[in-house]
C-alpha positions, 0 to 999 in steps of 0.5 A, a space after each residue: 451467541 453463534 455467529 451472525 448470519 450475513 445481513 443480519 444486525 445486532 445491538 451491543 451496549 458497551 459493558 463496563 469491562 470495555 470502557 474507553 476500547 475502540 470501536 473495532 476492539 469492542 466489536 472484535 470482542 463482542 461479535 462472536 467469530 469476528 476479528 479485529 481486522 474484520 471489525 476495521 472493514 465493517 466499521 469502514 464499509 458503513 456496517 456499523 452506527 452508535 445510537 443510530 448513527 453511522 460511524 466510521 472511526 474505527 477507533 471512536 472511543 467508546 464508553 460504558 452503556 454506549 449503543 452500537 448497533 452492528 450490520 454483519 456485511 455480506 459474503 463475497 462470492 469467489 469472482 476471481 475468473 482466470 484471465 491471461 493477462 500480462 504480468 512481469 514476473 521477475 522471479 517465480 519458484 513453487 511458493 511465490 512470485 515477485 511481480 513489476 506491477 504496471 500502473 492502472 492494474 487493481 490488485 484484486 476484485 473490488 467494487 467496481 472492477 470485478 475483472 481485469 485486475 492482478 488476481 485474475 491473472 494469477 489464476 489464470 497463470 498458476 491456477 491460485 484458486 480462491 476459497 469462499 468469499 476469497 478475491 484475493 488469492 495470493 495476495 499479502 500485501 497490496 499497492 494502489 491502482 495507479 502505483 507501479 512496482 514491486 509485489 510479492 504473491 504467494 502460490 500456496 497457503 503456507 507461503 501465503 501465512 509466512 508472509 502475511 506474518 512478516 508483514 504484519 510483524 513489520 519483517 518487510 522492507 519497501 522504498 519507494 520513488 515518488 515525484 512530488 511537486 515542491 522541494 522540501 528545505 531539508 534533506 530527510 525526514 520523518 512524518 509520523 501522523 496517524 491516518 484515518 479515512 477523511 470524515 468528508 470524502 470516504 476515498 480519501 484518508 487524512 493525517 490531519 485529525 490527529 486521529 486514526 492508525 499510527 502511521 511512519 514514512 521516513 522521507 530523503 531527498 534523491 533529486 532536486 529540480 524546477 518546482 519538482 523533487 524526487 523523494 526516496 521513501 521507507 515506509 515502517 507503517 502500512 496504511 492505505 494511501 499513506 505515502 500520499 496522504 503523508 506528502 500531500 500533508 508535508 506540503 509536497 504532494 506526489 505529482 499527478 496525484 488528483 485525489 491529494 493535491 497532485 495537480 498543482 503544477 503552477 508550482 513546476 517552473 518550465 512550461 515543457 515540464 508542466 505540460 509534460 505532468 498535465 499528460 500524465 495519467 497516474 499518481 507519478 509513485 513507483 515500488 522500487 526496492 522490496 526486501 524479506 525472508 523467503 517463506 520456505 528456504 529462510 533465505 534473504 531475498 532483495 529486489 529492485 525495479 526501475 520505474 516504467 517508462 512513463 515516469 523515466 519520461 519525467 524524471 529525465 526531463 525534470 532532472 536530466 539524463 544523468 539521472 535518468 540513467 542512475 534511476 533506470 539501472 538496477 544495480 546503479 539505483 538500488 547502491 543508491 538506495 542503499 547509501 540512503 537507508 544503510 542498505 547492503 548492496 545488491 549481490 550477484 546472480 539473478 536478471 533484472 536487478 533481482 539480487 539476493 542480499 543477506 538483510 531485511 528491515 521491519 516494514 509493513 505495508 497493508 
């Protein structure tokens, strides 16, 4: 069977060999040309129904003689235009860049925003050109809109696959800061609930299934205040939303976050404060620390970004200018972040709170 043309169809019957394989899993093995990845994101965009009926659990069990009948989506055409926009490049050599993404920035062309987003301003700086059907050159790993922080971009294919790589064998570190509404009782914790997307609301993801991608967040808290806590989080898992949908379901959502219960700010004891968060434009969660192997060199590479002003507003009214200063020095958040997670200290070199440090965890983010 040659692969199929886009927008064309086909209909599978579950053989007995792949009794009981996921949804994704059976199409990656019966599709020809198609991966696991690929199956994931078709299941998901609606490309795909079980005797009919649309199905969008990628991981729907499925048994002997069962129907699918299976849409292959269309191409993308490489949209990417160079745009010069403004990027904080906290350090660059000739085979990546590690970027301070600001809040509101899309990572890459999607539905809905064909322009303006961080890979049009990668090939407009370094000419990073996407190949067919290609809108993310460069692109390893993603943050959501609203999430500020730290992301590393490759400038070439093979930098581009070393990374890729380590991301999905779990050889990335990332911790990030997130403001929640709520003070967790306990000073740590994990939640390890695997993800799905919501089977009601298709730009949501929920937790609360039982079903989905497995999924680890290790929580700990850095600051306590009125209503308000400041959580420091390491993901070992990278899915979308997790960060979210992992607090919202622990029961203390990342403030301002509308989509899973961020805007419940009855819970903040001050009115200032209140008001404050009601002006707040994004989910208040910030990429602070961001850890792996250079791609070429071998070396160990860590970095450390301060939240952006926005958020530092928020944090210096809810916890106090103490902590506000601790938040906003490299060197002084990133020791912090290393007595939580056992990380070695940040060393000496680069601006910015850029610092090589010889170690890096196994962390995945998609």
């Amino acid at each position: 069977m040659n692969t199929p043309l886009p927008g064309s169809s086909l209909s599978l019957v579950v053989p007995p060999e792949l009794d009981g394989q996921r949804l994704d899993s059976l199409l990656a093995a019966l599709v020809p040309g198609l991966s696991r990845s690929a199956a994931a994101h078709a299941v998901e965009g609606g490309f795909v129904a079980l005797a009919g009926v649309p199905c969008l659990k990628t991981a729907r069990r499925l048994a002997t003689g069962d129907l699918v009948q299976y849409t292959s989506p269309p191409l993308l055409e490489p949209t990417a235009a160079p745009e010069d926009l403004p990027l904080n490049v906290l350090y660059e050599d000739g085979s990546l860049a590690v970027l301070d993404k600001a809040p509101g920035m899309v990572v890459h062309p999607a539905r809905g925003h064909a322009s303006g987003t961080l890979v049009n301003a990668l090939v407009f700086r370094w000419g990073l050109t996407p190949g067919v059907g290609d809108l993310r050159p460069g692109i390893v790993h993603r943050l959501d809109k609203g999430t500020s922080g730290l992301l590393v971009v490759a400038r070439n294919a093979q930098a581009k696959e070393a990374l890729q790589q380590d991301f999905l064998g779990r050889r990335v570190e990332k911790i990030y800061l997130a403001l929640c509404l709520g003070v967790p009782k306990a000073d740590a914790g994990f939640c390890d609930a695997p993800i799905e997307r919501h089977p009601r609301d298709r730009k949501r993801y929920t937790s609360r299934t039982g079903e989905g991608r497995s999924a680890l967040t290790e929580w700990k808290v850095l600051h306590r205040g009125p209503g308000l806590s400041l959580l420091a989080i390491r993901l070992h898992t990278g899915r979308t939303h997790q960060i979210r949908v992992h607090l919202s379901d622990l029961g203390f959502p990342v403030a301002c976050d509308e989509d899973y219960g961020g805007l419940a700010f009855g819970r903040v004891n001050t009115r200032p404060l209140r008001d404050l968060l009601a002006r707040q434009q994004r989910p208040l969660l910030h990429a602070t620390s961001l850890a792996f192997t250079h791609p070429v060199s071998g070396d160990q590479m860590r970095f450390c970004a301060p939240p952006p002003p926005d958020m530092q507003e928020v944090l210096a009214q809810a916890f106090g200018a103490e902590a506000r200063a601790e938040l906003t020095d490299s060197r002084r958040l990133g020791s912090v972040l290393g007595g939580l997670f056992g990380l070695l200290p940040l060393g000496d070199g680069l601006d910015a709170g850029l610092h090589a440090a010889p170690q890096v965890d196994d962390l995945f983010e998609g």
